[in-house]
C-alpha distance (Angstrom), angle and dihedral (degrees) to the residues before:
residue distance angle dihedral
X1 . . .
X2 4.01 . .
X3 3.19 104.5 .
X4 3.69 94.9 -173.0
X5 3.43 91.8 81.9
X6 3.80 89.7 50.8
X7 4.17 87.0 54.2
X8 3.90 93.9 48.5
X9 3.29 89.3 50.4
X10 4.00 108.0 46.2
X11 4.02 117.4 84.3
X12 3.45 128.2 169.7
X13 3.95 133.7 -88.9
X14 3.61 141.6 159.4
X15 3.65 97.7 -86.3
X16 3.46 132.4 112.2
X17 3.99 136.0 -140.8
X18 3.95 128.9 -166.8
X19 3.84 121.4 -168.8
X20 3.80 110.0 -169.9
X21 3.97 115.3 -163.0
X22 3.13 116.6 -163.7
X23 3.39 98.2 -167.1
X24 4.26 126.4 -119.5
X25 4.12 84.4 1.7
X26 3.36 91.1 160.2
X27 3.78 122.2 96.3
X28 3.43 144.0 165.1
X29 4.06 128.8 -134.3
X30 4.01 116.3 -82.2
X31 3.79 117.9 -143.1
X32 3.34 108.9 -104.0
X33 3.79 95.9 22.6
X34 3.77 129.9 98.5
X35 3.66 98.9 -116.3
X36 3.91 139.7 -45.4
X37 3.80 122.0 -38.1
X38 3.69 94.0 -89.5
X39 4.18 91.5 48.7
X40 3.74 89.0 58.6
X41 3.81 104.8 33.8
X42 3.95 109.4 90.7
X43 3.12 108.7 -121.0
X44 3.96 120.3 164.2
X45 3.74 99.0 161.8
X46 3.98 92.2 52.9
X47 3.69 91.1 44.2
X48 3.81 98.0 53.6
X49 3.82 92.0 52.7
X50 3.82 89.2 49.7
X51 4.12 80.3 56.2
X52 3.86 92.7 44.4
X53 3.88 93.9 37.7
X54 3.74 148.7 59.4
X55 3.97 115.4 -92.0
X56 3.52 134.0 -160.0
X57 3.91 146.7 135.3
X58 3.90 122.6 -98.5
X59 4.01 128.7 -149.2
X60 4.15 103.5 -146.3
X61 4.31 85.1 -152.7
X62 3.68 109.3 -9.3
X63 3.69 129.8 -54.8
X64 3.56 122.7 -48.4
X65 4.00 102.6 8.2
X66 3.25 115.9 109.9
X67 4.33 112.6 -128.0
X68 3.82 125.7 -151.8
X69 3.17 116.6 -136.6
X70 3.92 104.5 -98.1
X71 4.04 95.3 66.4
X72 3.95 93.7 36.9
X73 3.21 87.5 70.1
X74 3.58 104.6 39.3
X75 3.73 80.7 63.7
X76 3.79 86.5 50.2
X77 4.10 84.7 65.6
X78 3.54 89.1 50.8
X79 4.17 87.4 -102.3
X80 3.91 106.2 141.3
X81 3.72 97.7 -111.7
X82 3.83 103.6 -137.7
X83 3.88 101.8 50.9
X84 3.64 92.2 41.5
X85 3.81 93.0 41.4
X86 3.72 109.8 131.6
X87 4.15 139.4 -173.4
X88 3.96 114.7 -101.8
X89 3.45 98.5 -114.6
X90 3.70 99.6 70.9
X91 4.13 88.6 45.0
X92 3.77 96.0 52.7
X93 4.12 93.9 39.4
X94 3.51 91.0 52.9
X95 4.16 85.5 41.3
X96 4.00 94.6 55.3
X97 4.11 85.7 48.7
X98 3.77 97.7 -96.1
X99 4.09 109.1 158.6
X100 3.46 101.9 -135.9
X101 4.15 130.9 -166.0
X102 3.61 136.4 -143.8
X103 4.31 78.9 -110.6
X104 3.89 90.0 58.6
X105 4.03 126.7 113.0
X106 3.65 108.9 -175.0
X107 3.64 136.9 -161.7
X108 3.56 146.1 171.3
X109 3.86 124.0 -126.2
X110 3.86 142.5 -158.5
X111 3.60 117.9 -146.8
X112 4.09 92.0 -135.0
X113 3.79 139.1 -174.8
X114 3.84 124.0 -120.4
X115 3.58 135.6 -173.8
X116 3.95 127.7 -129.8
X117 3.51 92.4 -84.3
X118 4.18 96.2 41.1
X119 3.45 98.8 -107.8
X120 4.06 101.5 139.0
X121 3.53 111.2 -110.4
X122 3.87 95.9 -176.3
X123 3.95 127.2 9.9
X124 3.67 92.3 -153.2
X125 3.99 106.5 39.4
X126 3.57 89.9 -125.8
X127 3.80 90.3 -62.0
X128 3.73 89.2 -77.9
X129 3.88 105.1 -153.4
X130 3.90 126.8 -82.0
X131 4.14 90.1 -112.0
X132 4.09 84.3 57.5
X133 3.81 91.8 46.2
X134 3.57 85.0 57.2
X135 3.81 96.4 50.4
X136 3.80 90.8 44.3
X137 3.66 94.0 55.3
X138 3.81 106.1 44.0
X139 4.43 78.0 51.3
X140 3.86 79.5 56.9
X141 3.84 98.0 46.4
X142 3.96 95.7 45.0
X143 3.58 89.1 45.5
X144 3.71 113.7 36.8
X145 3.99 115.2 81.2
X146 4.24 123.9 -178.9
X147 3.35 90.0 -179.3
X148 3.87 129.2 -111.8
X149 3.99 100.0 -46.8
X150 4.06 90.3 48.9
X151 3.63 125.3 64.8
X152 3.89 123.6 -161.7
X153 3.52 122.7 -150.1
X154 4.30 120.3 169.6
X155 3.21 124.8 175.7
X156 4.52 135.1 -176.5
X157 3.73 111.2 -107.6
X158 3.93 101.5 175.1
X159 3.74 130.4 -53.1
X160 4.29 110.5 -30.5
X161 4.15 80.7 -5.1
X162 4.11 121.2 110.3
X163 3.33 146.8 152.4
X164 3.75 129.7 -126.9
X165 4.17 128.7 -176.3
X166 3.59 122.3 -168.0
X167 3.55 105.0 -167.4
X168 3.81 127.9 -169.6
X169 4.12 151.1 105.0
X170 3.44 107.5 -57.7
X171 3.78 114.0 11.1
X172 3.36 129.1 147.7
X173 3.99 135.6 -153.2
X174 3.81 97.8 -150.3
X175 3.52 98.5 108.5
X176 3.95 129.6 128.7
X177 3.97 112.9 -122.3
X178 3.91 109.9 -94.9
X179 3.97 83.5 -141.5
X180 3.88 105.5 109.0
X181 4.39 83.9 -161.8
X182 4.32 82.0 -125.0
X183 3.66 148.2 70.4
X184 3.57 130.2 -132.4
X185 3.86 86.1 55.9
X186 3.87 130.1 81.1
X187 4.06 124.9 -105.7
X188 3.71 110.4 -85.0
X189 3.98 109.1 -111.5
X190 4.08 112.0 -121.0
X191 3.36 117.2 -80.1
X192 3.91 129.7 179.9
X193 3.68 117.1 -107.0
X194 4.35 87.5 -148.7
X195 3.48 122.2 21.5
X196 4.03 108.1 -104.3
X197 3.40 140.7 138.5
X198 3.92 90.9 -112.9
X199 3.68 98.5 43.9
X200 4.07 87.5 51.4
X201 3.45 90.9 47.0
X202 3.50 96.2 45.4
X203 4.01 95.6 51.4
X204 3.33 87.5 53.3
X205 4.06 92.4 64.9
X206 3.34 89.6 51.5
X207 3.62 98.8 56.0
X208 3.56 86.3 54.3
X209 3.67 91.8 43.9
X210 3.84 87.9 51.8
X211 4.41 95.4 42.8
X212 3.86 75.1 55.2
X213 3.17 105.0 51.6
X214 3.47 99.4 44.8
X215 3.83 89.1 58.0
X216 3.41 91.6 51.8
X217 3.50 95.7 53.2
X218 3.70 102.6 42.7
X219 3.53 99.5 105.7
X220 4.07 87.6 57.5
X221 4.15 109.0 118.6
X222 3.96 81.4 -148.5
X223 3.76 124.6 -7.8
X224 3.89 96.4 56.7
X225 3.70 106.6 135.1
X226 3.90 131.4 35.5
X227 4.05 127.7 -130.7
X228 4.12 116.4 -152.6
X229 4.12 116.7 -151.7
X230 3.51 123.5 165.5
X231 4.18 114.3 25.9
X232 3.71 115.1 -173.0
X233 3.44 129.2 159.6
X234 3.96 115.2 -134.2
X235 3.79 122.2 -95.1
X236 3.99 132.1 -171.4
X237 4.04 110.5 -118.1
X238 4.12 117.1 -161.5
X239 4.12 102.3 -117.9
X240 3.92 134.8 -117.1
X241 3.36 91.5 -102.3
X242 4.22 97.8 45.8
X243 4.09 82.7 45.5
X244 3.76 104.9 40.1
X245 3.78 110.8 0.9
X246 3.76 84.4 -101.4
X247 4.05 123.3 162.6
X248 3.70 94.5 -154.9
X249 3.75 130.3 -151.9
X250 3.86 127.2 171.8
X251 3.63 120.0 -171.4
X252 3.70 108.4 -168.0
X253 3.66 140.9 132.3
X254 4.02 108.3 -145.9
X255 3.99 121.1 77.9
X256 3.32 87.8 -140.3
X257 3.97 91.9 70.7
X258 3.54 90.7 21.3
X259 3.84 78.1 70.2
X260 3.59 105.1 57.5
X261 4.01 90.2 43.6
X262 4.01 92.2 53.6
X263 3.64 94.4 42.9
X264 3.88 94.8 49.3
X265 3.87 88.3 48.5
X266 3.63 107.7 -99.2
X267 3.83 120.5 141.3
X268 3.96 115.7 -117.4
X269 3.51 125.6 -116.4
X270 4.58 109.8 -144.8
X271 3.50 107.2 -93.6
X272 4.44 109.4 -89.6
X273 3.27 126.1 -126.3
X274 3.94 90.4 -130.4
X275 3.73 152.8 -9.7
X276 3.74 93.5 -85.4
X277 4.10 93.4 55.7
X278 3.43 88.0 48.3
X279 3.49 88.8 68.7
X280 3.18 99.1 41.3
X281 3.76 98.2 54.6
X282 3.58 88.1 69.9
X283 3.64 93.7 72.6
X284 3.89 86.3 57.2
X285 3.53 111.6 56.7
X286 4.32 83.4 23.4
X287 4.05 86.3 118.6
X288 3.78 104.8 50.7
X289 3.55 105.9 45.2
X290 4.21 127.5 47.6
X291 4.07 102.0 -162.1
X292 3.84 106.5 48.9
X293 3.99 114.0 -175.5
X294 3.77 109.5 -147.4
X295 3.74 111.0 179.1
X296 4.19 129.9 170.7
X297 3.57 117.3 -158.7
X298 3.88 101.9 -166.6
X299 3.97 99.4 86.1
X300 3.27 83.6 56.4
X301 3.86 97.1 46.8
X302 3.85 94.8 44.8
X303 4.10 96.7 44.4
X304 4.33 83.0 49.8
X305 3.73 88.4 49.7
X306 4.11 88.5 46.8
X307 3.87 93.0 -128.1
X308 4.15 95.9 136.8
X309 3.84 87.9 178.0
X310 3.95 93.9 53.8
X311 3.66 85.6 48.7
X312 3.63 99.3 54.4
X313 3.96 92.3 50.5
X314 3.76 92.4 53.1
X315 4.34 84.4 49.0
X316 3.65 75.5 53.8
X317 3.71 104.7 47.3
X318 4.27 84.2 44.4
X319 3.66 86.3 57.0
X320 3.98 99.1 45.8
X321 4.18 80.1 62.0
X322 3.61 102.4 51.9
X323 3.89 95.6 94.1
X324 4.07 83.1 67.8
X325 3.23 94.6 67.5
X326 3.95 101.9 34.4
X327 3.73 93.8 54.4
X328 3.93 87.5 54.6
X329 4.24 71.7 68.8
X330 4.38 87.2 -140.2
X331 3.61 108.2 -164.6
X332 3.51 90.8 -128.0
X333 3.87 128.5 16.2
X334 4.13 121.2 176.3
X335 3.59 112.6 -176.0
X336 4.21 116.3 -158.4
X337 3.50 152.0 115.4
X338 3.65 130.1 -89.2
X339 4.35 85.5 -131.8
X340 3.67 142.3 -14.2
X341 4.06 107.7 -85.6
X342 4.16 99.3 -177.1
X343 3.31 110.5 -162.8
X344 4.18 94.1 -142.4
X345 4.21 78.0 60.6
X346 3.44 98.8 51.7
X347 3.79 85.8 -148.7
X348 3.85 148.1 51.9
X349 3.36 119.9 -62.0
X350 4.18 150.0 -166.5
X351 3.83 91.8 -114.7
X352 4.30 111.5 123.6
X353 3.74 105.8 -96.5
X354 4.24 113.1 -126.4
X355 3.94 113.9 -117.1
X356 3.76 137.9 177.8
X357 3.35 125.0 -163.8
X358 4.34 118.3 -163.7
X359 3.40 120.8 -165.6
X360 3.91 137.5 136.2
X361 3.73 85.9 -109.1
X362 3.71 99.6 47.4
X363 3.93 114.8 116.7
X364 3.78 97.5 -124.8
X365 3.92 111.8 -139.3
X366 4.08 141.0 -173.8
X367 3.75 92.7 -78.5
X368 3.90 103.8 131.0
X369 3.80 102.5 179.5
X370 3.98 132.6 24.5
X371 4.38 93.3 -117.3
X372 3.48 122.5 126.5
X373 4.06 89.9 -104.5
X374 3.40 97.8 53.2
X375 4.00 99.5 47.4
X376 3.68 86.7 47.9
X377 3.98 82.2 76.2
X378 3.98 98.1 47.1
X379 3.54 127.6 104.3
X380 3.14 106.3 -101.6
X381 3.57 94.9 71.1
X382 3.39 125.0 -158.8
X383 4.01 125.4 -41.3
X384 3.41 154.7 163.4
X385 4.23 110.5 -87.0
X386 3.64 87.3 -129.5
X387 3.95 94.4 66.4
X388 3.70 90.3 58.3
X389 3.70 98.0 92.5
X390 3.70 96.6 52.7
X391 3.61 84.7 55.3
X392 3.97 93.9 48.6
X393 3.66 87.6 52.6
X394 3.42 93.9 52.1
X395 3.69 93.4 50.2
X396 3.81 78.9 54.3
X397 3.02 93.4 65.9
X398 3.92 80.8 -123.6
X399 3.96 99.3 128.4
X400 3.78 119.9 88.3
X401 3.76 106.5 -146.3
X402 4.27 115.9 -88.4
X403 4.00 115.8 -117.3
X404 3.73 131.9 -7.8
């Protein structure tokens, strides 16, 4: 899709849109269950706005490939998800409030243990606590020096979780994780992902970085060695509002989607304590903003940890909320998930991804319930995610007309 037409197009108005994501929706039927998750949660709220809405089925990328999280929902933003597809480090670094530069490579780490002959013994050091994370990395930053071309920046996520930067001239963020995804076997040295002079150079660093680091650390009972997934260097990314006219908002708890909202322009709502004051900090900041991001991560959690019951009752929970955001009376609201997350997978996967969208001007169909068998037969058919937000805008009445 050209979504330059879309962005000569949009113009701004009073009215106001809310996409809710609930995360890895999606699901597939379990054996000796009546359905997916979302065909045997109860949920009346959901159902009715399937009734009062417009239903159809989403593909995150295109049909059959299965997305990751990061570029499902760039397409969610209306972003097209393969040219603007971009490594993990940079989306949870600028999600966990790191300031990053056009110079920056970032990366996320596990604090890991390793044996006496550096075979990894445990990926996530026991998932030492947050306040040892913390302790661990400012050892790292007094510590660790590059020399004076490379600068190193760490910083605690959560638990084993952190954050490092290496910023200089010249870097590059196509590297291959150093995490071999086992134990028993020792941490894969960096390798470039293409063959350039920057990417060689750049690996390089970080197998000093790491032959550092493990020195450092060696006196750690637990959390002596570090694993690196996800390199990317930093990129700049044309806003909402530049693109559609769009006065963002994402409301979201995870630096992973915390990310993607920054780095598309969106102001961030303080991280919530729960699901419930997520929805509740909508009301809030309901009068300065006219896109508002809400996203829940736990249907995503619960279908990757392949607990289909635990699943349904968060579908549930999500459901018990809607009247939150429908007494706000949004112009438009489209409930969905960034991907399918079946709980009989125990991961994402390339299955269509149910959505609704409510709006005075949707065409109301026969879809009864908001599953993935019943939206299949709505009217909006079945698209790509990433044509969603020309359609929300339209709904928006925030679309002049194209042509004479």
């Amino acid at each position: 899709m050209d979504y330059r037409v879309v962005e000569e197009l949009a113009f701004q108005n009073d009215k106001k849109i809310v996409l809710l994501v609930m995360d890895g929706v999606g699901g597939l039927q379990m054996p000796g269950r009546e359905g997916t998750e979302l065909h045997v949660a109860r949920i009346p709220n959901l159902n009715l706005l399937a009734r009062q809405g417009s239903c159809g089925l989403m593909d995150p990328i295109m049909p059959g490939v299965t997305p990751g999280s990061g570029p499902a929902h760039f397409a969610l933003f209306g972003y097209d998800p393969v040219e603007n597809n971009i490594g993990r480090g940079v989306l949870e670094a600028a999600g966990i409030g790191m300031e990053l530069t056009p110079d920056d490579v970032a990366v996320r780490i596990n604090f890991a243990t390793i044996d006496e002959k550096g075979n990894i013994v445990d990926r996530r050091a026991g998932r030492i606590p947050t306040e040892e994370c913390e302790r661990l990395c400012k050892k790292l930053q007094e510590k660790v020096d590059l020399g004076p071309d490379v600068q190193f920046i760490i910083k605690p996520v959560k638990e084993h979780r952190a954050m490092i930067v290496l910023r200089g001239k010249g870097l590059s963020g196509d590297l291959l994780d150093t995490d071999p995804q086992q134990t028993g076997v020792p941490a894969l040295p960096a390798t470039p992902a293409v063959d350039t002079e920057e990417a060689r150079r750049t690996a390089k660093i970080v197998d000093e970085l790491v032959r550092q680091v493990k020195e450092i650390l060696a006196d750690e009972p637990k959390a002596n060695f570090i694993l690196l997934r996800g390199f990317a260097k930093n990129r700049h990314y044309r806003s909402m509002e530049e693109r559609f006219k769009l006065r963002a908002y994402a409301i979201a708890n995870y630096p992973m989607y915390r990310g993607v909202a920054k780095l598309v322009g969106m102001k961030l709502h303080p991280i919530t304590p729960d699901v419930k004051t997520e929805f509740e900090a909508l009301r809030e900041v309901w009068n300065d903003h006219d896109f508002f991001f809400l996203h829940v991560k736990y249907t995503d959690s619960r279908g990757e940890d392949g607990d289909f019951d635990a699943k349904v009752k968060i579908i549930e929970e999500v459901d018990s909320y809607i009247p939150m955001i429908t007494e706000l009376n949004p112009d438009v609201l489209v409930v969905t998930g960034d991907h399918s997350t079946p709980a009989v997978l125990k991961s994402h996967s390339w299955h269509p991804v149910p959505v609704i969208l409510a709006a005075p001007t949707a065409r109301m169909d026969d879809v009864e319930r908001f599953d993935e068998v019943s939206c299949a037969k709505g009217t909006l058919g079945r698209f790509p995610t990433v044509e969603l937000m020309s359609l929300m805008l339209a709904h928006a009445l925030r679309l002049k007309k194209f042509g004479a």
